[in-house]
C-alpha positions as semicolon CSV with decimal commas, in nm:
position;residue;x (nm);y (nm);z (nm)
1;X;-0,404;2,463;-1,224
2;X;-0,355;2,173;-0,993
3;X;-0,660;2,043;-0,805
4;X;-0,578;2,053;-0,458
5;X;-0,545;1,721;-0,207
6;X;-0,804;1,548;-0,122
7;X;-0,786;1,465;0,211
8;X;-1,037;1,203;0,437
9;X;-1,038;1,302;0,830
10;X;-1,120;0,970;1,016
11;X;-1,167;1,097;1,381
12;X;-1,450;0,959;1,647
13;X;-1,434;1,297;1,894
14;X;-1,605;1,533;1,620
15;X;-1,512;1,848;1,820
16;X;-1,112;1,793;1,683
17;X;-1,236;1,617;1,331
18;X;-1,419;1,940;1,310
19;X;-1,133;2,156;1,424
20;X;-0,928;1,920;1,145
21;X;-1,145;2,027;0,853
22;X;-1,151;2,387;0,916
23;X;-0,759;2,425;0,924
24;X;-0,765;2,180;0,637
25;X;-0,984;2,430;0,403
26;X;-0,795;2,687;0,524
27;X;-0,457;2,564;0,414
28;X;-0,589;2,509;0,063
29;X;-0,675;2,126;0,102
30;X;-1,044;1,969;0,002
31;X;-1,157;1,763;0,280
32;X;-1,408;1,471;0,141
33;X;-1,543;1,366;0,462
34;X;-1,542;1,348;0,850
35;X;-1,567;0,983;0,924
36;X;-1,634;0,853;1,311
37;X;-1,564;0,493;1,230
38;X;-1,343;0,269;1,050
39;X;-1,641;0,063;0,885
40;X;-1,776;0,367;0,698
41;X;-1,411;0,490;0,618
42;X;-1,391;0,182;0,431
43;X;-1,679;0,247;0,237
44;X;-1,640;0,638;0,194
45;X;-1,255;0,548;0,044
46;X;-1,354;0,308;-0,199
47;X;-1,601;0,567;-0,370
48;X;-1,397;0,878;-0,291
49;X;-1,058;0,761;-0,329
50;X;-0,920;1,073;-0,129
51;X;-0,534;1,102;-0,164
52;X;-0,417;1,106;0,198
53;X;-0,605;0,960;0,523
54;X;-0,586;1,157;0,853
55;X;-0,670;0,828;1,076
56;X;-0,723;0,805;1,450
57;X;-0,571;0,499;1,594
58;X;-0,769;0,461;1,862
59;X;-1,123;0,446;1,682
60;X;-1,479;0,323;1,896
61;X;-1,642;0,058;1,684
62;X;-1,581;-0,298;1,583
63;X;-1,199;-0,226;1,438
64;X;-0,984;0,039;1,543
65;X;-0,774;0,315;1,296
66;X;-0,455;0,026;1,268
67;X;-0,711;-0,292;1,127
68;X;-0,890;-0,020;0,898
69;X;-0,531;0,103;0,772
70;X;-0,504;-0,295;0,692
71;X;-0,813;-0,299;0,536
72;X;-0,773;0,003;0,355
73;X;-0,432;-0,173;0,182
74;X;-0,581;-0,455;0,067
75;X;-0,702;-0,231;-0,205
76;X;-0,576;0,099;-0,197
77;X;-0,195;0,257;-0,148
78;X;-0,332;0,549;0,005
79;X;-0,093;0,739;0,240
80;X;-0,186;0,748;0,622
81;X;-0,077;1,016;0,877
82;X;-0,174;0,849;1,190
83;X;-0,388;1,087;1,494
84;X;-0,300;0,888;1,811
85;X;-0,341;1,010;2,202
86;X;-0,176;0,713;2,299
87;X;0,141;0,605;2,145
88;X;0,218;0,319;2,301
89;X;0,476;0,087;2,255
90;X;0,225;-0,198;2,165
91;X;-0,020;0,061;1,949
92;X;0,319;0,172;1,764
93;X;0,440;-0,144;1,650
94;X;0,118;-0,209;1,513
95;X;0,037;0,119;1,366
96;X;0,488;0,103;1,174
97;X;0,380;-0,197;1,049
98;X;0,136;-0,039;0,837
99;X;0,398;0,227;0,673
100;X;0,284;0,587;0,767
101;X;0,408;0,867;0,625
102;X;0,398;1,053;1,003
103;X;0,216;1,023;1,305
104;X;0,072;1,382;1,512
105;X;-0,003;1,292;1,863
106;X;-0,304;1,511;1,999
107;X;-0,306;1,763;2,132
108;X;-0,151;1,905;1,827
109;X;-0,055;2,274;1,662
110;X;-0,167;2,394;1,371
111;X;0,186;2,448;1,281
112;X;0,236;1,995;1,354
113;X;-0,102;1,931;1,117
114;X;0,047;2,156;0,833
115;X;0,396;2,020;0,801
116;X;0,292;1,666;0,841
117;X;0,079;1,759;0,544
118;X;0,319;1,924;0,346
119;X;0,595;1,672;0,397
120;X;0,326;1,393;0,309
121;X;0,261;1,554;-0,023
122;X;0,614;1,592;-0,091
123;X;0,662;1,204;-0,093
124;X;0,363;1,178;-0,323
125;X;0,448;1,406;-0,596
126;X;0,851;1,239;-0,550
127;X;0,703;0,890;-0,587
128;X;0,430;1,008;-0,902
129;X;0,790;1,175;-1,048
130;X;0,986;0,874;-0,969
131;X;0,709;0,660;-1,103
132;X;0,706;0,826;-1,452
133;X;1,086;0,750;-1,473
134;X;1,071;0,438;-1,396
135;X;0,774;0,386;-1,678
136;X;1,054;0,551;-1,937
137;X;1,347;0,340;-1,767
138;X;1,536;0,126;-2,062
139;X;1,652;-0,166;-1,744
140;X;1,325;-0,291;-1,748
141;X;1,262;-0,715;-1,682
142;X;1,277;-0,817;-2,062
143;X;0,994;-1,147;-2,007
144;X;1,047;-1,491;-2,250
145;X;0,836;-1,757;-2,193
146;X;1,017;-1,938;-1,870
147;X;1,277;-1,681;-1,774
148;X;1,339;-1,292;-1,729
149;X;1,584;-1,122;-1,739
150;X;1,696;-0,830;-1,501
151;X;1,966;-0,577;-1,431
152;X;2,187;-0,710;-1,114
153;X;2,483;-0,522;-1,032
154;X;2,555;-0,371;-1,312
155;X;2,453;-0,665;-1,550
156;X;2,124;-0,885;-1,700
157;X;2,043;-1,185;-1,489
158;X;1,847;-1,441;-1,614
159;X;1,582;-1,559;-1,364
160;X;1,346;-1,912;-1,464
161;X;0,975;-1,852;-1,347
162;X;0,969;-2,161;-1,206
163;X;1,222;-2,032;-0,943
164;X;1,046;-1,721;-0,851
165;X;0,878;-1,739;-0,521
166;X;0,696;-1,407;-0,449
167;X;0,741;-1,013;-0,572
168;X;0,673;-0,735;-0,357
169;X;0,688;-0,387;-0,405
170;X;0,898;-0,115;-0,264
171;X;0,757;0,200;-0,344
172;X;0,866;0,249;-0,735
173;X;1,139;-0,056;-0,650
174;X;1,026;-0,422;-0,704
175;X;1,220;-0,695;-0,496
176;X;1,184;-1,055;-0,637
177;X;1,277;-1,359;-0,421
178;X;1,387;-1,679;-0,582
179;X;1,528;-1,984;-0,464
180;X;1,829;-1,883;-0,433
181;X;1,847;-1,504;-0,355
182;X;1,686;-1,176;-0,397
183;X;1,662;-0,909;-0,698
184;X;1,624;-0,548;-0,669
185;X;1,532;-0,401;-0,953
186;X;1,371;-0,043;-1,063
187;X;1,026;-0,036;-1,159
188;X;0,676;-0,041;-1,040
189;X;0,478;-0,352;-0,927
190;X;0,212;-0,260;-1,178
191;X;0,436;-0,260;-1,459
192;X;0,569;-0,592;-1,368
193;X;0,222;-0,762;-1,344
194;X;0,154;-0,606;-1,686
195;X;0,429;-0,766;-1,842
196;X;0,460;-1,151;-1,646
197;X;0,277;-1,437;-1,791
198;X;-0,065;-1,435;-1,593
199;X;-0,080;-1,837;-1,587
200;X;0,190;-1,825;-1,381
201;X;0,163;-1,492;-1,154
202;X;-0,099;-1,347;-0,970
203;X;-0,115;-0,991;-0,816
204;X;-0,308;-1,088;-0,484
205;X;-0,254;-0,776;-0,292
206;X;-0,162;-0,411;-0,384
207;X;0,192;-0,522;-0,303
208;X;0,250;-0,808;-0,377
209;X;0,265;-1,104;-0,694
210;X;0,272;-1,456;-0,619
211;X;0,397;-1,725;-0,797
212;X;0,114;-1,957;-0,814
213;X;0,284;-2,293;-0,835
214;X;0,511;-2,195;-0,482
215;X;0,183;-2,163;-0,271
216;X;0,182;-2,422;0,026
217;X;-0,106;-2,295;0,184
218;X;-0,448;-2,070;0,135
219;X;-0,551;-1,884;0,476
220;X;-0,851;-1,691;0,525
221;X;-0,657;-1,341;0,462
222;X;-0,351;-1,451;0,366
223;X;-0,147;-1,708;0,184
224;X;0,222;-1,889;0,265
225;X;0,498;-1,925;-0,022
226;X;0,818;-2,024;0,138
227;X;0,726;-2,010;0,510
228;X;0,656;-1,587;0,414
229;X;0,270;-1,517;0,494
230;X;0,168;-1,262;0,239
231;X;-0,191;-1,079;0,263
232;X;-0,454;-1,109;0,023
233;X;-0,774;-0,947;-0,015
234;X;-1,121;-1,143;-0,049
235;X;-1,200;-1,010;-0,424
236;X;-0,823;-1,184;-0,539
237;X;-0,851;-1,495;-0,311
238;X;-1,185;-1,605;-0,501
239;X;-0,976;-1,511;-0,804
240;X;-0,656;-1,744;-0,692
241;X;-0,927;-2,023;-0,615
242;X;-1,119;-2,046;-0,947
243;X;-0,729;-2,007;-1,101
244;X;-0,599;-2,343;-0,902
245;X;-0,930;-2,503;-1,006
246;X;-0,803;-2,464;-1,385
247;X;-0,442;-2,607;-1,305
């Protein structure tokens, strides 16, 4: 029997987060909090690990629902369905840049808070499927010491680590960036770190893999490889720093 979703409600007017929860149990779903700030969100998600976020963009406290979302993905690809009573143009920007699976503006039907739901746990058990294939998938990067090789249109490229600048991931898709051009290739960003030579690559965020040697510069949240800023969480920065000590 499958467990049912675990789902985190991260709402500041209690009256709705309350409202929330109760349609939440009654559609079937476990709820493993109510959460009036982004701070303790933070906190409750890293010991709960709940498989969706209901998140309120507009949250009181010292960062609002789009900084936690940030936050959030510096450690955790956790799928957000944005609450919002004010979906500005400014507020929007910031909140797509994130990459929610929906938003519900409030007030909102039962009917809205189920399908967003439904459709959100579609995706998830597509990706897991899609993710599985991909770990069976026979066009895997084949790794050598200072090249890989991967499938390009049809045929296997050869690629020199030297001349990889970043990898980022795509859902269950990789895309690596070279010199020279861009790869698409089928598999998951996890797999890839598995299998590339860890002097050379490091997984700084949850999606993305740096080449090491291609860094120009070291920000406080994020770093710069070919004029791209890419995110990085505190835990891997100290990580990166003790590794360029040993270079």
């Amino acid at each position: 029997m499958k467990r049912p979703l675990k789902i985190l409600i991260v709402e500041d007017e209690m009256i709705i987060a309350a409202n929330i929860s109760l349609q939440l149990t009654m559609l079937g779903y476990e709820v493993t909090g109510i959460i009036p700030r982004g701070e303790e969100a933070l906190l409750h998600i890293k010991e709960q690990q709940p498989d969706m976020v209901l998140l309120d963009i507009n949250l009181k406290g010292k960062i609002d629902g789009i900084e936690t979302a940030l936050m959030m993905q510096e450690d955790f690809n956790i799928p957000i369905i944005y609450l919002t009573a004010n979906a500005d143009d400014n507020n929007f920007n910031r909140a797509k840049a994130t990459n929610p699976y929906a938003f519900i503006s409030k007030p909102f039907k039962k009917l809205d808070l189920q399908r967003a739901i439904e459709l959100t746990a579609n995706h998830l058990q597509l990706e897991n499927e899609s993710e599985k294939e991909s770990s069976n998938n026979t066009d895997k990067p084949l790794v050598l010491n200072d090249c890989i090789f991967v499938r390009h249109h049809e045929k296997m490229v050869k690629i020199h680590i030297k001349d990889i600048f970043y990898i980022e991931a795509e859902r269950n898709y990789c895309r690596i960036y070279t010199k020279d051009k861009e790869y698409l290739i089928v598999t998951t960003l996890k797999d890839i770190d598995e299998k590339l030579p860890q002097n050379h690559f490091l997984r700084i965020h949850r999606s993305f893999i740096v080449n090491i040697s291609q860094i120009d510069e070291i920000a406080k949240s994020h770093v710069v490889v070919s004029r791209k800023a890419i995110p990085i969480s505190k835990q891997l920065k100290s990580e990166l720093l003790k590794r360029l000590h040993t270079i």
